[in-house]
C-alpha positions, 0 to 999 in steps of 0.5 A: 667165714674161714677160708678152711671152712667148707658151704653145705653145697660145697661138702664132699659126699657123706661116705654113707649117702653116696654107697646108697646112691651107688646101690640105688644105681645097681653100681658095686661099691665092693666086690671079691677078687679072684684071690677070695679077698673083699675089696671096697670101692673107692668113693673117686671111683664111685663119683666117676661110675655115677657121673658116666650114668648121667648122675650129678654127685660132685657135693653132698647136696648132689647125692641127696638130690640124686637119691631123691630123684632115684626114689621117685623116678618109677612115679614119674612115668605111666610104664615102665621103660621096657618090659621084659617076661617070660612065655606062660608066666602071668606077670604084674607090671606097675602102672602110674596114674594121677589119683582116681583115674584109670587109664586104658590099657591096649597090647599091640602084638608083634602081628599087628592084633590088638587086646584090650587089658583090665587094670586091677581095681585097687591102688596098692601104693600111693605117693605125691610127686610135685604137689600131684597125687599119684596111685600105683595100680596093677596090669595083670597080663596074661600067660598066653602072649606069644613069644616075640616084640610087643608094645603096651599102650596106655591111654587117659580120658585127657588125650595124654599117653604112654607106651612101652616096649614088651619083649616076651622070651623062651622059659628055656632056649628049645635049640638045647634041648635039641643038641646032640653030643658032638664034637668040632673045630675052634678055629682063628678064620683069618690064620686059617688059609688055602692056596686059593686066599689072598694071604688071610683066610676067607669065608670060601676057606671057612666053608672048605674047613667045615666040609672037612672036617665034617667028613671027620665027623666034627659037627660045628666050627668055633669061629672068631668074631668076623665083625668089621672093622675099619672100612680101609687099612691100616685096620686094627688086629683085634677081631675082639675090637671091632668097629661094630658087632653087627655088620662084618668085615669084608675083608673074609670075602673071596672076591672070585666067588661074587657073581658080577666078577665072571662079567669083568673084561679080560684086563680088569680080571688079569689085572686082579689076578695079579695082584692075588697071585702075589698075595697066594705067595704068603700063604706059604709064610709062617710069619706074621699077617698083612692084614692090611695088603690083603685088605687093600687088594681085595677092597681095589679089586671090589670096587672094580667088581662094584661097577658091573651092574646087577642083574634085575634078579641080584638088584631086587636081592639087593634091595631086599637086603637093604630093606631088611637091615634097615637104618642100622645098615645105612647109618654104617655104610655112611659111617664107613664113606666119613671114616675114610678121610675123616679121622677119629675124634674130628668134630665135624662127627657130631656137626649135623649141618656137615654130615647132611651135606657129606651124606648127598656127596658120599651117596656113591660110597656109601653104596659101595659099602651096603654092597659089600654088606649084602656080600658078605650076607650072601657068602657067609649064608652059602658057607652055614649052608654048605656046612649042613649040606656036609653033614654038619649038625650045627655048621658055624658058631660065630662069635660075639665081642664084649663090645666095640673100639671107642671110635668105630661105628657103633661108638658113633652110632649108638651112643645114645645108649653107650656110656661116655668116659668110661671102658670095660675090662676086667679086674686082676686075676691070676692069669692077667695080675695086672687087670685089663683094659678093653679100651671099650665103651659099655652099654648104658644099662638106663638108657638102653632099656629105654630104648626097649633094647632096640639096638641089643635086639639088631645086633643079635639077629644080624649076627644069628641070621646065618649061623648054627650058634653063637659064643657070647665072649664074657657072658658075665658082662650081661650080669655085670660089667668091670668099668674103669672111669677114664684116666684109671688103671685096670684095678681102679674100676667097679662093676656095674649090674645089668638086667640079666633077665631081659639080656639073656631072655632077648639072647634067647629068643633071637637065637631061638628064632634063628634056630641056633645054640648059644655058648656063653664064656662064662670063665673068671670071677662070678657071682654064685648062680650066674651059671645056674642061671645060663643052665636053666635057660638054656645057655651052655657054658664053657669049660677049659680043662687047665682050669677046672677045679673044685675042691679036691683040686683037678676036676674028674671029667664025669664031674663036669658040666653036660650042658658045656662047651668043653675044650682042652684049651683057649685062644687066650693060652698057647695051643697045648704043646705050647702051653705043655713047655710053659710058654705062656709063663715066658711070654708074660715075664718077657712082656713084664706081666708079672707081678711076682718072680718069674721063678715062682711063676714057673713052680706054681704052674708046673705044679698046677700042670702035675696035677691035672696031668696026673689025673689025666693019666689015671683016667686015660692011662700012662701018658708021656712026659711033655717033652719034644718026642712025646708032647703029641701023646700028651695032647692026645690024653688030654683030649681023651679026657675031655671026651670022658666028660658029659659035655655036649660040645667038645672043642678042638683048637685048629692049632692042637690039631696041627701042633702049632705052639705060638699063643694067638693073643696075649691079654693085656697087651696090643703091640707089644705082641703080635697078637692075632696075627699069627697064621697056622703053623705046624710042630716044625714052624711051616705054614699049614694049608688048607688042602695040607689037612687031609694028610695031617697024622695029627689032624687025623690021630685027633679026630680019632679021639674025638669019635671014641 
């Protein structure tokens, strides 16, 4: 055989077999830019995204395999993997059975009770997989199972059987129908200090924050996520790069506010005391934050804290806790005692006989860190309180990352239902030209229905447990998600689709459990009806004034959506007075994220900035120019403005309220700027506090325009 001659095994994949494979594997083999134009998805990307799912397609004889396995994988199981409906919807779903046999059919509801279900009579589809003859039949199940976590069982007369988990969700998330029109506070927790913080704003400083501005008016504070982060310093910056998105970082505690503190000795205390008052020093400093010394100190002064005993009382609380958390919980406090001397990547993580023995020798830690769990479940429960008890409407809105770091404790945890080699981010727009990289693993769409959303469905109710409402970053990643194989550039990705019906439809049914709205990001590229879709379930969107256009140019605020979160601006962009100077365009061509002359760049965005400016003004009236004297004015129309729309949600940046300029982060960058690391500062570059707000006249001009 000549050596240029290639086997049947050995061919490449046909160009056209392996786009089939893709589709049969809902991953995008082209997709539309932010520039209108349609790009086609290279096969190398195609093979890459295949293989992280766990399909084999090196050869054509590969993806022919493959395809035939994707055809007959639904005859190869009884049940579905997972089902997921809808309340007061009949619904049919498959069940598979071997030729003339009629398998039982139980639902076990949520509480316990049993029903006996009919199958239809009839095979409406028959097939032979493996020389085994196979019928298709019905389950009709019933409009009238309740909303909740059931499982269908499926019994043969040969003692073989099967089960699945049913997840029924809300029409509609009724917490919308609720809501009120009101308008509150967009703020970076960690930048947000009193003189009481130990250099990094805490959950007591969130709960003074909601009680102020509430006696403002303002229903709600937008929160960053506070998800943990590495159990000790150096931690990473990003609250949008946690190490898990369920559990949260200790470091927002307020040490003096745990019960057991008041039971220190008198030196444990002046000694803690110490240390805390020269971190108060930096509250008073505009620069950059040291996460990682207030981290220190307050982790040191915890563990003193850690061997008071518990009241019989705060025990029985304690195990509570930890009995409603579950194994979720105790696999991330033993992840948290390894990954304090054990570093990322180390083998000894996937060596069960090692961790076995480390499990027994960290017990003491990994005590430690349920304990600090149960912490800030206590705080952030007295802080939602206390933000309703002033007259709040909502009280906090946390918020949910993308996803989490490639080492953290969900990396580990969960990756059975993540995929490998792979990471999210997001193809190049007209603000990120170069694409983003989010240096995160994605759920694995097959394998986390398999395990009826187990996981998904935890992660929600930790984060709901205690708050008025939730904003999902990057709601589209529960439609789709940009995966770049490792090794890849940003651009060199596809999207992967997602069940949207059962991940907005559990979203939903977590959140209206735990009584709270949901805001979904929804800005950048998306598919038509991903928005109509939210609306109809009762998810509201989100609106930034500088990029909403229709085809007219600048959008009318009476065009806007109601059921919207709306705000002037976004922690992606520099707080308005910034963004007025352009500052946001010198940032990008500084750090070199251009992909044209920067000239150009500042003439396309002055004239996009003319634009919604002039409207602005014939709305509102005559406004200034943004110049030093009258940017405040300018900022002030602006939020005029959005107050003319029908959004039920208005947003105020905690940093247009004070006149900050700098930028919280800069996508598609790490070091290169300090990103959130940026504490609150006012026009003049000085630190505001907490208690500075009451005499704040832009503060109060604001507040002002939001109350009409």
């Amino acid at each position: 055989m000549p050596a240029t001659e290639t086997t049947s095994t050995s061919r490449p994949p046909e160009p056209d077999l392996l786009i089939r494979l893709a589709e049969a594997h809902r991953v995008g083999t082209a997709f539309r830019g932010w520039d209108g134009e349609e790009k086609s998805v290279s096969p190398q990307t195609l093979t890459k995204v295949l293989s992280a799912l766990g399909v084999v397609c090196e050869t054509n004889d590969d993806v022919v395999r493959a395809l035939h396995d994707a055809e007959t994988a639904p005859w190869r199981r009884t049940l579905p993997p997972v089902v997921v409906g809808r309340e007061t919807v009949v619904q049919d779903i498959p069940v598979i059975t071997p030729a003339g046999r009629r398998p039982t059919i139980s639902l076990v509801l949520e509480d316990g009770q049993r029903r006996e279900l009919e199958l239809s009579g009839r095979a409406v589809e028959r097939s032979e997989i493996d020389g085994v003859p196979l019928e298709r039949l019905h389950l009709t199940l019933p409009g009238d199972v309740p909303l909740g976590w059931h499982t269908l069982h499926a019994a043969q007369a040969d003692g073989a059987a099967a089960q699945c988990t049913l997840v029924v969700t809300p029409q509609r998330l009724n917490t919308t129908e609720r809501l009120d029109r009101t308008w509150g506070l967009m703020a970076q927790l960690y930048s947000v200090r009193s003189r009481d913080s130990w250099g990094i704003g805490d959950i007591a400083d969130l709960g003074q924050l909601a009680a102020f501005s509430a006696s403002r008016g303002a229903g709600f504070v937008l929160i960053n996520p506070l998800h943990a982060a590495e159990p000790a310093p150096p931690v990473e910056p990003s609250p949008y790069l946690p190490s898990t998105r369920r559990f949260f970082n200790p470091l927002y505690l307020r040490v003096e506010n745990v019960p057991e503190y008041a039971a220190l000795t008198a030196e444990v205390r002046d000694a803690i005391e110490h240390d805390a008052a020269t971190l108060r020093r930096a509250n008073t400093d505009a620069d950059i934050l040291d996460r990682d010394s207030s981290y220190a100190a307050k982790l040191s002064a915890l563990e003193s804290i850690h061997r008071v005993p518990l009241s019989r009382e705060r025990q029985r609380s304690f195990d509570e806790f930890r009995a409603q958390e579950g194994q979720g919980l105790e696999s991330f406090a033993f992840w948290c005692a390894l990954a304090e001397t054990l570093p990322a990547g180390a083998p000894e993580w996937d060596d069960q006989p090692y961790l076995d023995t480390r499990r027994l020798a960290l017990a003491d830690r990994i005590g430690f860190h349920l304990w600090l769990q149960w912490l800030c479940d206590e705080q952030l429960a007295a802080t939602q309180q206390g933000a309703i008890d002033a007259g709040m409407s909502i009280g906090i809105i946390h918020d949910l990352a993308v996803g989490v770091h490639s080492h953290g404790s969900d990396a580990w945890s969960l990756r059975s239902v993540l995929a490998e080699g792979i990471s999210v981010g997001a193809p190049p727009d007209m603000f990120n030209q170069q694409g983003q990289d989010w240096s995160q693993p994605p759920w694995h769409p097959g394998r986390l229905a398999e395990s009826g959303y187990a996981a998904y469905r935890d992660m929600l109710r930790t984060v709901l447990k205690h708050a008025g409402g939730i904003r999902v970053d990057h709601i589209l990643g529960l439609f789709r998600l940009w995966w770049i194989p490792a090794g890849g550039g940003s651009g060199d990705g596809t999207y992967v689709y997602y069940d949207h019906e059962a991940l907005i439809g559990i979203l939903a049914l977590e959140a209206q459990r735990a009584g709270a709205v949901v805001i979904g990001e929804d800005l950048g590229v998306f598919e038509p009806g991903v928005q109509d879709y939210l609306a109809e379930r009762g998810i509201l969107g989100t609106s930034i004034l500088w990029f909403e256009h229709d085809d007219d140019g600048p959008r009318r605020p009476e065009n806007y959506r109601q059921a919207c979160l709306t705000s002037v601006t976004t922690h992606d962009l520099p707080p308005s007075a910034g963004y007025l100077a352009g500052e946001h365009v010198d940032l990008r061509e500084s750090l070199g994220l251009l992909n044209r002359p920067v000239e150009e760049e500042r003439a396309a965005d002055q004239t996009a900035q003319d634009a919604v400016l002039a409207l602005v003004r014939a709305v509102t009236g005559p406004t200034a120019e943004a110049d030093a004297d009258t940017v405040q004015s300018t900022v002030e129309a602006l939020h005029q403005f959005i107050v003319r729309t029908p959004s039920v949600l208005l947003g105020v940046a905690l940093t247009d309220a004070v006149g900050e300029r700098r930028t919280q982060n800069q996508p598609g960058t790490k070091d290169e700027y300090p990103n959130w690391r940026i504490p609150l500062a006012g026009s003049d570059g000085q630190s505001v506090l907490l208690e500075d707000l009451p005499d704040n006249d832009r503060f109060a001009a604001l507040a002002r325009v939001m109350a009409g």
